[in-house]
C-alpha positions in Angstrom: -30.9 -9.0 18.2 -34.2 -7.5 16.9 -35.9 -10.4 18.7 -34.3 -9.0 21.9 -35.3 -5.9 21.6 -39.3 -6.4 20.6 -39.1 -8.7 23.9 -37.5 -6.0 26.1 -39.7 -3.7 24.6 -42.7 -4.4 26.3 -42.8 -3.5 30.3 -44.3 -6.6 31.6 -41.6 -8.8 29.9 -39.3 -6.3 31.2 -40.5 -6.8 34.8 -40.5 -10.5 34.7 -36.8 -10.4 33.9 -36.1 -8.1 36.8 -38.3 -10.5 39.0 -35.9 -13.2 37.5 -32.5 -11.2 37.7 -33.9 -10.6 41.8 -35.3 -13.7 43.0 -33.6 -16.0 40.9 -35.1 -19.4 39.1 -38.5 -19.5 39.6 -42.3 -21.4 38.9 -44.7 -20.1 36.5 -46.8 -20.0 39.8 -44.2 -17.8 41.7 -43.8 -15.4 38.6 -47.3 -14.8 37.9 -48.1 -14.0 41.5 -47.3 -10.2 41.5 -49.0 -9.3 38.3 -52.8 -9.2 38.1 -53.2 -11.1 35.0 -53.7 -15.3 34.3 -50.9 -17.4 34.1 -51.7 -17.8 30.7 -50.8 -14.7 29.8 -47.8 -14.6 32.1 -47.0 -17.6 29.7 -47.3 -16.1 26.5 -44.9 -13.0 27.8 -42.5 -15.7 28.9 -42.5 -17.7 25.8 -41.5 -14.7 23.6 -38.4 -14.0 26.1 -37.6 -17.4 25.9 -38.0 -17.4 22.4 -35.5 -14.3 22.1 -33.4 -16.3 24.8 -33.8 -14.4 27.2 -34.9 -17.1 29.9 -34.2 -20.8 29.9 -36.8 -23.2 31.4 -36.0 -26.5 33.1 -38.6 -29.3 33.6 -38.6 -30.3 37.5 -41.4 -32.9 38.2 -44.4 -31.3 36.8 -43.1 -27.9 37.2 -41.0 -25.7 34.8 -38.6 -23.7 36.2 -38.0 -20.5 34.5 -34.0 -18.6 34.7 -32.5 -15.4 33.5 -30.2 -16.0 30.4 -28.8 -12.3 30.5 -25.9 -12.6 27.1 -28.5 -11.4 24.8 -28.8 -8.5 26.8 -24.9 -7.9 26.9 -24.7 -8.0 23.2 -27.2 -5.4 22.9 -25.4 -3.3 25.5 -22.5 -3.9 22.9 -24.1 -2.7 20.4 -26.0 0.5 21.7 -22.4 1.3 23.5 -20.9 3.5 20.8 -24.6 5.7 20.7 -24.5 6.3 24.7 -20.6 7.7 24.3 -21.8 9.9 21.9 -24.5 10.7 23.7 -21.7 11.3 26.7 -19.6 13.4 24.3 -22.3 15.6 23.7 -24.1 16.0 27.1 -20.4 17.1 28.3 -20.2 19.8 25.8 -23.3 21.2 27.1 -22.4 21.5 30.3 -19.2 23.0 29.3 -21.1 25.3 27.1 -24.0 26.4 30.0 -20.9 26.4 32.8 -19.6 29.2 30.2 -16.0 27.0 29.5 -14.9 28.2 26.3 -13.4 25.4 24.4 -13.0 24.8 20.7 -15.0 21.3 20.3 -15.2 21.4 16.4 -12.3 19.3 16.7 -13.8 16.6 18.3 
């Protein structure tokens, strides 16, 4: 999962799988064209997504067509799920506290 993360961590890999996720399968051609960098540096961003599988690429002719593989991505929304309810939890008691609502929350 770390491998994941350090991908996702980075906002161009992060933008190439939302250009994937959008437009579906795509060229190293088509996914380089809205960035303003080479191709080989569009590659080495892809290889480390597909490394963290992330992407899957498929030889056609001399192409290699590049496709969102988004279960890593679920398992990490797995795993971060039990920090953002207790995020939840406490964002509500704050809003209960600032709307004056006087509940006991030690409780909780």
């Amino acid at each position: 999962m770390m491998d994941v993360f350090a991908a996702v961590a980075d906002p161009t890999r992060r933008s190439l799988l939302e250009h994937l996720r959008a437009e579906g399968p795509l060229s190293i051609t088509a996914l380089s064209e809205p960035f303003s960098m080479s191709r080989q540096a569009v590659t080495k961003h892809l290889t480390v997504l597909q490394e963290a599988g992330l992407i899957a690429v498929t030889p056609r002719g001399r192409e290699r067509i590049h496709s969102l593989h988004p279960e890593p991505l679920k398992a990490m929304e797995d795993w971060l799920a039990p920090y953002s309810e207790a995020w939840d939890e406490r964002l509500d008691r704050l809003k209960h506290h600032l709307n004056g609502e006087d509940h006991d929350w030690t409780h909780r």
